[in-house]
N, C-alpha and C positions, 0 to 999 in steps of 0.2 A: 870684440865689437864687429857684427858685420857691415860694414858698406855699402848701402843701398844707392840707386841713381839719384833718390830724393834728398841726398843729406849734401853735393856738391852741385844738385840743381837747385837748393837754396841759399848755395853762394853767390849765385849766380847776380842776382840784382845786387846783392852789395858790392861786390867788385862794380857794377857797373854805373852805383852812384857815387861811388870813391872816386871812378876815373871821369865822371862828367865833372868832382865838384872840383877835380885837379884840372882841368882842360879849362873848366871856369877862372881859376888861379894861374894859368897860364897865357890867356886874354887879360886880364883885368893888368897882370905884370912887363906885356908885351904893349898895354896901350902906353902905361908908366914909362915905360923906357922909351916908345917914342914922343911923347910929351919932353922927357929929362932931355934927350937931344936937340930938340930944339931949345931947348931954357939953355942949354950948353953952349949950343952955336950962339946964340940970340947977346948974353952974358960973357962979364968977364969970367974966365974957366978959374972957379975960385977951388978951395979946399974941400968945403961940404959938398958938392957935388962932385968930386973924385970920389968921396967917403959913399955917395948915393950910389956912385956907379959900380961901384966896387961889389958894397952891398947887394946891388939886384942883379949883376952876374954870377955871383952865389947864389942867392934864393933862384936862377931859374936853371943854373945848375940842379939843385936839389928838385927841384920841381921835373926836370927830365926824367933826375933818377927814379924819383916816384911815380911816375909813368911806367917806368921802363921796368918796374917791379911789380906795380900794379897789371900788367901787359904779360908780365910773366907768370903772376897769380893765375890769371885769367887762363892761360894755356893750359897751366897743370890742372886746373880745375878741367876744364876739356879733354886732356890728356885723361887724366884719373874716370871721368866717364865713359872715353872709350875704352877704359881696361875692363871695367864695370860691366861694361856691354858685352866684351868678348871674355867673360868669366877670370880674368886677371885677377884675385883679389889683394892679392899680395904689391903687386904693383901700380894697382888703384891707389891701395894705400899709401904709396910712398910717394903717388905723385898728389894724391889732396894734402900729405905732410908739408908737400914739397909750396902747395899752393897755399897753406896758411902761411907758412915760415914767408914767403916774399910777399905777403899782404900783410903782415906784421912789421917787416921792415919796411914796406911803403908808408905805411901808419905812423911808426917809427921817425923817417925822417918828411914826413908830413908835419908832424908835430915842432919838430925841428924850423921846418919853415917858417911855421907861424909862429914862433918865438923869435925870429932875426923879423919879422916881418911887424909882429907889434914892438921890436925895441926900436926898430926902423920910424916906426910911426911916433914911439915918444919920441923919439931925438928930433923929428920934426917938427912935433908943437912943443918943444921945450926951447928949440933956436927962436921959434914965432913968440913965442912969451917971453921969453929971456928969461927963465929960470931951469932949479937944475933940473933933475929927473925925482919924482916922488916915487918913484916902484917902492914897495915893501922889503927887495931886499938890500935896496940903496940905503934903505933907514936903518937896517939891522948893520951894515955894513958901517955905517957913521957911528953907530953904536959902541960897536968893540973897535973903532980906532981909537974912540978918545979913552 
């Protein structure tokens, strides 16, 4: 396959709306955490919100790392065009390898996020209803205990 400047210059906007909708996920979880500090301060400092806090210094952990992948995507993508340019082909290639492989792990533990992020959300309206959690695999799981 040869490597053309057009085939890493139209990676170009998806890295770049991967890393707007992470920076969006990075506001929306930086407003969350200063809202929980005051609920913290404001309250008595019960169990579920140690479990909340807990929880969203994970997720913005993963949420750095995704950045910081997606950041790195973005480079080798740049990288791999400047080899492109100075007739590198060999090493065009291994740095657009380089920049799918860390835009697949951003993706990767993106996904991850939103999986701690919607369990986080039931356990929120499951305390608000007082009931338990209905996921599909809580049911399957109830299944094969009895």
């Amino acid at each position: 396959m040869q490597l053309s400047l057009n085939v890493p210059a139209l990676f170009f906007p998806a890295i770049s709306l991967i890393m707007l909708a992470y920076t969006n996920r990075f506001l929306a979880l930086a407003s969350l955490v200063r809202s929980l500090k005051s609920k913290y301060e404001e309250t008595d400092k019960n169990a579920a919100l140690h479990k909340q806090i807990k929880n969203l210094r994970y997720r913005l952990k993963l949420i750095k790392n995704m950045q910081a992948f997606g950041v790195l995507s973005f480079a080798c993508c740049l990288f791999c065009m400047l080899f492109i340019y100075l007739e590198n082909a060999v090493t065009a290639e291994v740095f657009f390898a380089l920049s799918l492989s860390f835009f697949m792990i951003s993706l990767l533990i993106s996904l991850l996020e939103i999986q701690l992020s919607t369990k986080a959300l039931e356990l929120e309206l499951s305390s608000i209803e007082g009931i338990d959690d209905d996921s599909i695999v809580t049911k399957i799981k109830k299944k094969f205990e009895h």
